[in-house]
C-alpha positions as CSV (number, residue, x, y, z in Angstrom):
1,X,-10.0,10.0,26.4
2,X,-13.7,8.7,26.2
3,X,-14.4,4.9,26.7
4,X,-13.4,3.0,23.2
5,X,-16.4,1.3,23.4
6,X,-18.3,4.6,22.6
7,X,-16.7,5.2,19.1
8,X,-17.5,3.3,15.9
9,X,-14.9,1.1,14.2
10,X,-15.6,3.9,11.8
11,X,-14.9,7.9,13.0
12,X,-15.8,11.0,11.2
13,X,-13.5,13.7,11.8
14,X,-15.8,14.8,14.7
15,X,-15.8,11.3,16.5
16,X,-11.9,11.0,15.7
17,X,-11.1,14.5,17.3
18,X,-12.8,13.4,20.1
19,X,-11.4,10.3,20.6
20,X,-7.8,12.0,20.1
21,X,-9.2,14.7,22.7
22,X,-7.8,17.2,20.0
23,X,-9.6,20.1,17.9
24,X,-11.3,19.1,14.5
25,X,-9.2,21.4,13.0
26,X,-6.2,19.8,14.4
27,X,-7.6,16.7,12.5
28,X,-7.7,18.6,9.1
29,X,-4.0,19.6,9.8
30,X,-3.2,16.0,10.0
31,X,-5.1,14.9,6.8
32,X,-3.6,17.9,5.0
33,X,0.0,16.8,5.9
34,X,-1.2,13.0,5.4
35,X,0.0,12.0,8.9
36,X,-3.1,9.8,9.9
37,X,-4.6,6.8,9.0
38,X,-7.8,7.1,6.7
39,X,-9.7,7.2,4.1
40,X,-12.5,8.3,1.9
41,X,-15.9,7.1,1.1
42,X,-17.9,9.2,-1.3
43,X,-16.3,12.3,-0.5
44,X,-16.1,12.2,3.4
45,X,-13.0,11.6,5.4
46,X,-13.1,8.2,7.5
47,X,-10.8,6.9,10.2
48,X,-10.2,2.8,11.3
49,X,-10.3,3.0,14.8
50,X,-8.2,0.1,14.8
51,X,-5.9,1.9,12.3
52,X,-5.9,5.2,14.9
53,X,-4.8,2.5,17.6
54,X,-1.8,1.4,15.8
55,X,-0.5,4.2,15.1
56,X,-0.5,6.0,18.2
57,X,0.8,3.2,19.5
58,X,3.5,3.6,17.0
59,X,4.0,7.3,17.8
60,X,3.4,7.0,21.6
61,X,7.4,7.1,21.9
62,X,8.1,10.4,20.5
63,X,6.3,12.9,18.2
64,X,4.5,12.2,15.4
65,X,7.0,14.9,13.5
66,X,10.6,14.0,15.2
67,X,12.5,12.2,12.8
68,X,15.0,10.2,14.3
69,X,18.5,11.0,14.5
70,X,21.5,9.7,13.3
71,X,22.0,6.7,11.0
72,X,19.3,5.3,9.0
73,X,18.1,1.7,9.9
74,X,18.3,-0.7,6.5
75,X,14.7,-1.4,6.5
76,X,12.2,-1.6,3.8
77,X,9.0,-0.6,4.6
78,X,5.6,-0.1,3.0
79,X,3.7,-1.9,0.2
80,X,4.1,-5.3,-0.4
81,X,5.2,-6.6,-3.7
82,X,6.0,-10.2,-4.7
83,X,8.5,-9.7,-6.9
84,X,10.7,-7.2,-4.4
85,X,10.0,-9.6,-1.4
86,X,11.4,-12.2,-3.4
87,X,14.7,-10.5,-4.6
88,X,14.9,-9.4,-0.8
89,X,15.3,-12.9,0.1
90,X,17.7,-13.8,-2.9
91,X,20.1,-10.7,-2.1
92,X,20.4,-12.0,1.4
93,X,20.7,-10.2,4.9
94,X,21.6,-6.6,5.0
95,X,17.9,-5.2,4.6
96,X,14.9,-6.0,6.9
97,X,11.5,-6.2,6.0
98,X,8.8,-4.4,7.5
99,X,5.2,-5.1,5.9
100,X,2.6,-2.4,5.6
101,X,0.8,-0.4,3.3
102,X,2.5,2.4,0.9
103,X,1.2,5.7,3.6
104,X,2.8,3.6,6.9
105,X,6.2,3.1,4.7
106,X,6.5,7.3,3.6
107,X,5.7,7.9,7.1
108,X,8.6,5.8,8.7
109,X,10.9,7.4,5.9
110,X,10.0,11.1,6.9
111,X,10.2,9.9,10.7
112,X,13.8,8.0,9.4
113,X,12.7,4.9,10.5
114,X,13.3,3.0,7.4
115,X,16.0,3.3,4.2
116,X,13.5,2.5,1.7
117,X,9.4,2.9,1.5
118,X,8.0,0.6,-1.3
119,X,4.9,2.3,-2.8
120,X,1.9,2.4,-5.2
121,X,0.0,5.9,-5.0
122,X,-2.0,7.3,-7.7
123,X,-2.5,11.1,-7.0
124,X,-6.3,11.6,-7.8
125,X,-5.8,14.9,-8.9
126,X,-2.8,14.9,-11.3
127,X,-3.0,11.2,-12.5
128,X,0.8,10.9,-11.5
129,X,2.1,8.1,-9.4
130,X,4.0,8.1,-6.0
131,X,5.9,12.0,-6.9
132,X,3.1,14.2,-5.3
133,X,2.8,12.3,-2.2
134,X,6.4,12.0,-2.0
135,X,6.8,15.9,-2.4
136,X,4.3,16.2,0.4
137,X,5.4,13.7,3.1
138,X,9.1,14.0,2.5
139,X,9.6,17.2,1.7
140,X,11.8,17.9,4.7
141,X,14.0,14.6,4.0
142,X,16.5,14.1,1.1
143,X,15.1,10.5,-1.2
144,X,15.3,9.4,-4.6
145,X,12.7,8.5,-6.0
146,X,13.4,4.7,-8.2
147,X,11.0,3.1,-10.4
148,X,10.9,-0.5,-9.4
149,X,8.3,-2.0,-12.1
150,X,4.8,-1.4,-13.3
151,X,2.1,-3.8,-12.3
152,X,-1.2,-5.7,-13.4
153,X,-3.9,-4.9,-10.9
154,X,-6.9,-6.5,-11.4
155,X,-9.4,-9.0,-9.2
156,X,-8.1,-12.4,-8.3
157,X,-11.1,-14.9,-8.5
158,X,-11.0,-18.8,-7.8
159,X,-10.1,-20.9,-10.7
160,X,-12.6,-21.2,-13.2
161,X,-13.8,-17.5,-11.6
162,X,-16.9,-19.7,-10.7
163,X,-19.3,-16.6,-10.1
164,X,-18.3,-15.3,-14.0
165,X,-16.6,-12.3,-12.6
166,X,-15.6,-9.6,-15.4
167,X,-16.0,-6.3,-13.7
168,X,-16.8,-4.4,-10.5
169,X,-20.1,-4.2,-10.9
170,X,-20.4,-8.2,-10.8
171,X,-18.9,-7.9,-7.6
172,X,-22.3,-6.4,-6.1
173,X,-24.9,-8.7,-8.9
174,X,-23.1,-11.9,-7.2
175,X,-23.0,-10.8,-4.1
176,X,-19.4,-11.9,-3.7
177,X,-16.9,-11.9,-0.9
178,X,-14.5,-9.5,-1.0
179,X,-11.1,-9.2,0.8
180,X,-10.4,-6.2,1.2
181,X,-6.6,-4.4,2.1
182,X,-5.7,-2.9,5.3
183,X,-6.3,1.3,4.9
184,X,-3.7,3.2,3.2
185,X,-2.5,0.4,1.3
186,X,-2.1,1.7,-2.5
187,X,-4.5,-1.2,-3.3
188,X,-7.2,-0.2,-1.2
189,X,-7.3,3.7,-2.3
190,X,-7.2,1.8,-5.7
191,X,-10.2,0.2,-5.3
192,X,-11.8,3.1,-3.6
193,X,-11.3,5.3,-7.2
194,X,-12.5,2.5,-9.0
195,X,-15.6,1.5,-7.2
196,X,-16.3,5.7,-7.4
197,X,-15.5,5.5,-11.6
198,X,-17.7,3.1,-11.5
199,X,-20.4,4.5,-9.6
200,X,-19.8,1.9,-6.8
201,X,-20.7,2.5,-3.4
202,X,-18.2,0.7,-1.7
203,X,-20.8,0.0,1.0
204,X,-22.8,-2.0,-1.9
205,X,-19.7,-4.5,-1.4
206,X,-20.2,-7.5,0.5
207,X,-16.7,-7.6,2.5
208,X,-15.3,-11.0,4.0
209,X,-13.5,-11.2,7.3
210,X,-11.3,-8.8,8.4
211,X,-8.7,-6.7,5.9
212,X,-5.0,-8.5,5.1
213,X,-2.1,-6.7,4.6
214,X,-0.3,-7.8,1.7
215,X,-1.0,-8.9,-1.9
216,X,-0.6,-12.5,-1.4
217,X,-2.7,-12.6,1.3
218,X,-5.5,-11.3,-0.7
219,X,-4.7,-14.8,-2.8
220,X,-4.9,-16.9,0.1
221,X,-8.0,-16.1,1.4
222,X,-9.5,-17.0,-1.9
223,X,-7.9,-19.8,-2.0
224,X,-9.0,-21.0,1.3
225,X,-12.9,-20.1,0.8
226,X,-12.8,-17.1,2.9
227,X,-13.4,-14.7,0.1
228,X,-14.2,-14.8,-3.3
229,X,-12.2,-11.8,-4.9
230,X,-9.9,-9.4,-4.3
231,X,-8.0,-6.6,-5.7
232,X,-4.2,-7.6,-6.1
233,X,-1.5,-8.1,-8.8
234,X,-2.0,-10.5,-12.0
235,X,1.2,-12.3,-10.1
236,X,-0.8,-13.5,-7.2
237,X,-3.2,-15.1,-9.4
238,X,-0.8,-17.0,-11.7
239,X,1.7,-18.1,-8.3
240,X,-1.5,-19.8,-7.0
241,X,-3.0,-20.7,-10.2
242,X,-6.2,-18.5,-9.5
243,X,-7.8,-16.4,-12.4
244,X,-7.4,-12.6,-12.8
245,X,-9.7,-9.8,-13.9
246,X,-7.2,-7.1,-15.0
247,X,-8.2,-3.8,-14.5
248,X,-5.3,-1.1,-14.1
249,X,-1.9,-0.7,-14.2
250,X,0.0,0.7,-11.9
251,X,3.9,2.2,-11.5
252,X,5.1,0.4,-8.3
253,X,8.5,2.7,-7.2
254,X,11.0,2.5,-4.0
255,X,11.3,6.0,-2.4
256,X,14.8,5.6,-0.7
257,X,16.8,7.6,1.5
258,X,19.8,9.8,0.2
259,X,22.1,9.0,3.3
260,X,20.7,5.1,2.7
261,X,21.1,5.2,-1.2
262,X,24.9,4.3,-1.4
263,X,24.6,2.0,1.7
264,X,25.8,-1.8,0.3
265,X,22.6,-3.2,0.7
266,X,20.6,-1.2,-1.5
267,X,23.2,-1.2,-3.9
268,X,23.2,-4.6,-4.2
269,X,19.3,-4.4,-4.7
270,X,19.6,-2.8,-7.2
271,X,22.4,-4.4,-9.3
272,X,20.6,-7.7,-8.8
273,X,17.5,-6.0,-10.0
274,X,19.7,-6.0,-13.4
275,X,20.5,-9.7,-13.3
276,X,19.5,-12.6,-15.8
277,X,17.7,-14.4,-12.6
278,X,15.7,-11.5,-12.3
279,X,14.7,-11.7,-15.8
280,X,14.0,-14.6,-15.4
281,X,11.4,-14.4,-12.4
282,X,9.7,-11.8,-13.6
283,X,8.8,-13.8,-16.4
284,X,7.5,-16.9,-14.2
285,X,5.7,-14.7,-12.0
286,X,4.0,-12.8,-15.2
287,X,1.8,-9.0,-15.2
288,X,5.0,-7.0,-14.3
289,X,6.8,-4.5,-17.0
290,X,10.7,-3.7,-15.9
291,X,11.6,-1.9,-18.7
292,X,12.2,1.0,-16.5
293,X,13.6,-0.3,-13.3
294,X,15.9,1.5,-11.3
295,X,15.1,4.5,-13.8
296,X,15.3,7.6,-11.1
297,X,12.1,9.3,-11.2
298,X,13.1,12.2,-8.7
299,X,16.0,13.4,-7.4
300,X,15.1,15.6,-4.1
């Protein structure tokens, strides 16, 4: 492999295949099957270097397309979401937690590394959430598909949104700071259709400091001066009394394991998901819509 110093902390496909020491088209077979980190930028296909380095890291054990055998771990991976992190805790042990963005959790499902894959994925083409990507990634595995809630997005300002923040394009006119999420979180492909609605380039974006990898980390960097917005749910905002831009809503689901679905655990998830306490926190935390929990919105 050529000297890491030599590539950019952005790859094209050509600079990526190079630094995998694998054909371009091999890259394109990857993309296709959505089994690499990237993203894109105006119509071309990028790759994080650092993202690349993670995750062969995380596949340098066995191949990329060897799920593992035998039972399935009770872990929930993928997006993170306030209000499922909290009921996580409440339910008690049983289920692990293990934080990443919505691609990283549908790849340790197909790979049967987790039971459950929280996610947030708006197909560009059909306007569906979650469904096509988990048709594509998981094809080969048996899941049910549950609707967990549908959420607020929006940009989380400081109080009194100082810099009079009420769109996108006032990101770029003030110049803010913008945290941005790590790639193939379902808030940073988010942002990336916006900015392109909007006839943003997202390189017209003045980023702060280096991406953060769940929602209420987006809060706290605004809250501690290091940026000045960020795309994240309405319940960030309100839980650290910051003010909110809304801008989208979005249908936040659990892609779980067949083998994994009956498991105690994720039974008792769920059940607690239909609980007055839950109710009741939803309410504090505000910009969430559970009229439809635990509704099954594919049975594969």
């Amino acid at each position: 492999m050529d000297d890491s110093h030599d590539f950019p902390e952005m790859m094209d496909t050509h600079q990526v295949a190079r630094y995998l020491r694998v054909k371009e088209r091999k890259v394109y077979e990857l993309l296709k099957e959505r089994r690499i980190p990237c993203t894109r930028v105006t119509g071309k296909w990028l790759f994080p270097k650092g993202e690349i380095d993670a995750w062969l890291k995380r596949n340098s054990a066995s191949p990329a397309d060897t799920p593992r055998q035998g039972q399935v771990p009770m872990v929930v991976a993928g997006s993170h979401d306030p209000l499922l992190e909290w009921c996580l805790r409440e339910v008690g042990g049983g289920l692990a937690v293990l934080p990443g963005s919505s691609m990283d959790g549908l790849r340790q499902l197909a790979l049967g590394e987790a039971a459950v894959a929280g996610i947030h994925l708006l197909d560009s083409e059909s306007g569906a959430y979650n469904l096509p990507q988990v048709q594509e990634m998981l094809a080969e595995r048996n899941v049910v598909l549950i609707e967990w809630a549908w959420r607020q997005q929006g940009l989380v300002v400081a109080s009194g949104n100082p810099l009079g923040i009420g769109s996108l394009a006032d990101l770029v006119a003030a110049k803010a700071r913008v945290v941005l999420r790590q790639e193939g979180a379902g808030s940073r492909l988010l942002l990336d259709r916006l900015l392109a609605e909007a006839g943003i380039a997202a390189d017209a974006l003045t980023t702060a400091q280096v991406p953060v990898r769940s929602e209420t980390d987006v809060g706290l960097a605004i809250l501690e001066g290091a940026a000045d917005a960020g795309l994240a749910v309405a319940s960030v905002a309100k839980s650290l009394k910051l003010d909110f831009v809304p801008l989208h809503r979005e249908r936040f689901d659990l892609a779980i394991d067949r083998r994994a679905y009956f498991e105690p655990p994720i039974q008792a998830l769920l059940a607690f998901a239909r609980t007055i306490e839950f109710a009741r926190r939803v309410e504090t935390l505000g910009g969430y819509d559970v009229s439809g929990t635990g509704s099954i919105r594919w049975n594969g």
